[in-house]
Each structure stands twice: as C-alpha cells, then as structure tokens.
C-alpha positions as CSV (number, residue, x, y, z in Angstrom):
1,X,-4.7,7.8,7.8
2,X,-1.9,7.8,5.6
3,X,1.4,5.8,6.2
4,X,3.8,8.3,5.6
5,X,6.4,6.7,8.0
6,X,4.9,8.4,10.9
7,X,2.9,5.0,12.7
8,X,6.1,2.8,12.9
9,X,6.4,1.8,16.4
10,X,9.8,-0.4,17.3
11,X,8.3,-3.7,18.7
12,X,10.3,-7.1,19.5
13,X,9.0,-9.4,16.7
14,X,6.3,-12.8,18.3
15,X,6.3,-14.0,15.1
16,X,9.1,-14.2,12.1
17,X,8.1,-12.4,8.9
18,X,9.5,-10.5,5.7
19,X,10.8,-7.3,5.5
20,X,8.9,-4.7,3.4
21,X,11.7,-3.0,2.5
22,X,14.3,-5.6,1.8
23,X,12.5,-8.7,1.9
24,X,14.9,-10.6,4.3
25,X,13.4,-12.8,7.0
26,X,12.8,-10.5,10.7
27,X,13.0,-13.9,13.4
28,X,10.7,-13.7,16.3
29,X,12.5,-12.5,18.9
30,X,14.5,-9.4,16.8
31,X,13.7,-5.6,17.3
32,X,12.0,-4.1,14.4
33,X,9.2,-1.8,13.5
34,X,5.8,-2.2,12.7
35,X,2.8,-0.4,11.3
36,X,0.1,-0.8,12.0
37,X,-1.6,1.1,9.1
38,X,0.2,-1.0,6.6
39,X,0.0,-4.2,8.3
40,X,3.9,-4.8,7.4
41,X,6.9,-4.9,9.5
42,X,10.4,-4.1,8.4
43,X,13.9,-4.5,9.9
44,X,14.9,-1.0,12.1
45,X,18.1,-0.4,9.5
46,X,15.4,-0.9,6.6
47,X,13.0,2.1,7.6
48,X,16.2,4.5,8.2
49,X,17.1,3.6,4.6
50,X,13.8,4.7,3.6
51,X,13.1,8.0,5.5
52,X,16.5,9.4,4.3
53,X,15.2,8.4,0.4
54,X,12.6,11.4,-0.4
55,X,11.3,9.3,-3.3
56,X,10.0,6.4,-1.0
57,X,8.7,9.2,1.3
58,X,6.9,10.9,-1.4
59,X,5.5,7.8,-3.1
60,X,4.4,6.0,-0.1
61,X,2.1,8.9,1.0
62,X,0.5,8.8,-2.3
63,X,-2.9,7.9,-2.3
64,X,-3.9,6.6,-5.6
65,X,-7.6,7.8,-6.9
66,X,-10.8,5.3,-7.1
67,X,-10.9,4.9,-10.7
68,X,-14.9,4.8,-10.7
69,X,-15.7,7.5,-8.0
70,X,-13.0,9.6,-7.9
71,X,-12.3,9.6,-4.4
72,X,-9.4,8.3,-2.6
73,X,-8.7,4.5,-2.9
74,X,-8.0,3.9,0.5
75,X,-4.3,2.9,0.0
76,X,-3.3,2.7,3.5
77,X,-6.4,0.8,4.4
78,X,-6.2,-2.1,1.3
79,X,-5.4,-5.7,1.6
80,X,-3.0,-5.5,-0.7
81,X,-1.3,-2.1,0.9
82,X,1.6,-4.5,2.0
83,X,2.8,-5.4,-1.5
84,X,2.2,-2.7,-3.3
85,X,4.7,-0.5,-5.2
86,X,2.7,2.4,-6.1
87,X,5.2,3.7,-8.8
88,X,4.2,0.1,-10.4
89,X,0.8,-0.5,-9.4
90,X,-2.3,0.4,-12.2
91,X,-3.8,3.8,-12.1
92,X,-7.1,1.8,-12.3
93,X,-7.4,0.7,-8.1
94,X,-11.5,0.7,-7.0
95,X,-12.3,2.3,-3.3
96,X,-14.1,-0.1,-0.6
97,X,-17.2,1.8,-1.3
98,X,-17.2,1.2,-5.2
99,X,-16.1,-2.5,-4.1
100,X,-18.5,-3.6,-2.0
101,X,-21.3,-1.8,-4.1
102,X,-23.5,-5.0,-6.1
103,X,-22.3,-3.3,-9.4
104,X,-18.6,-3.2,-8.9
105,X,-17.6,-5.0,-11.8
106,X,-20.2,-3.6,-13.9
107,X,-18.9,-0.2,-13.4
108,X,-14.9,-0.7,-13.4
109,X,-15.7,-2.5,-17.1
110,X,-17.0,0.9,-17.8
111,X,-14.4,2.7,-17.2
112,X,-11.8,0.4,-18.3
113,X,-13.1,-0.8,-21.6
114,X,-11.9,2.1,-22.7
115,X,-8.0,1.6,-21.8
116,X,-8.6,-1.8,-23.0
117,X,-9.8,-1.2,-26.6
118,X,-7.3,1.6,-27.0
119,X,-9.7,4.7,-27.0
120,X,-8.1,6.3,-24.7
C-alpha cells in the first residue's frame, strides 16, 4: 500500500499528538486526519496544503529501493515512515526481508563500503 494521500480518514483526535505536516500540537478532542498507513496524524488545513503541492504528492508516493535486494523498501510500512522526508532521507534504506535476514549487516557493509571509501 502506498500512502499517496488516499487513506486519510478525518477522525476526532483521543489522544494529543504532532502534526506531520506542520509540527504543531493536534489536542485530543480536535478534528483531524489520520493514516493509518503512515501511522501519523495531521491537522485537516495541513493535508489540504499538501494535496494542492504536487511535489509532496509526488515524493510521498515514492517508494525508495532496498539497497541490498533491490526490491521495494517498504516505505509506507517502516517505523520510521512517520519522520521521514524522502527528498532527505539516504538512498541506502534495507527492506524488512533483508532486515530480519541473520546477515543484514553483513550484506548492507557490502554494499555500502563502497559509498564509504569513495569508489563509487
């Protein structure tokens, strides 16, 4: 599933929490919208703002790659899906698969060593 914008759903907030977008406080009580793909809430003006900016649309449907297997990382499902800025974030993410394998760290040093040392 990818969180394109499309699994918002307005909700009256239980419990107070940040903005995704903005970063300002949501108080338990307020309308908003949540997702549940990306585990993040954000204030109802907030996700307006960012459907009418075709840049946060295009970006936030961007899966990154799996830097050892290839296949998609599994943005929408990560831990860290809620804070991440994917026109920041390193090229260099690992999929569950390759994470959970006993060798994970073996294989990302392979493949990064070589960003690291400058050979590539």
């Amino acid at each position: 599933m990818q969180a394109t914008g499309n699994d918002w759903i307005n909700l009256i907030v239980k419990f107070s929490s940040s903005c995704k977008t903005c970063g300002k406080r949501i108080s338990k009580g307020e309308l908003a919208l949540w997702s549940k793909s990306s585990k993040a809430i954000k204030h109802a003006e907030c996700h307006t703002r960012d459907l009418s900016d075709p840049a946060y649309v295009s970006v936030n449907s961007k899966q990154l790659k799996c830097a050892i297997c290839g296949s998609l990382a599994g943005c929408p499902d990560c831990e860290f899906e809620k804070n991440c800025d994917r026109t920041l974030v390193s090229q260099l993410c690992i999929c569950k698969k390759c994470y959970d394998d006993g060798t994970a760290l073996e294989n990302y040093y392979t493949v990064i060593n070589p960003f690291i040392s400058g050979k590539r």
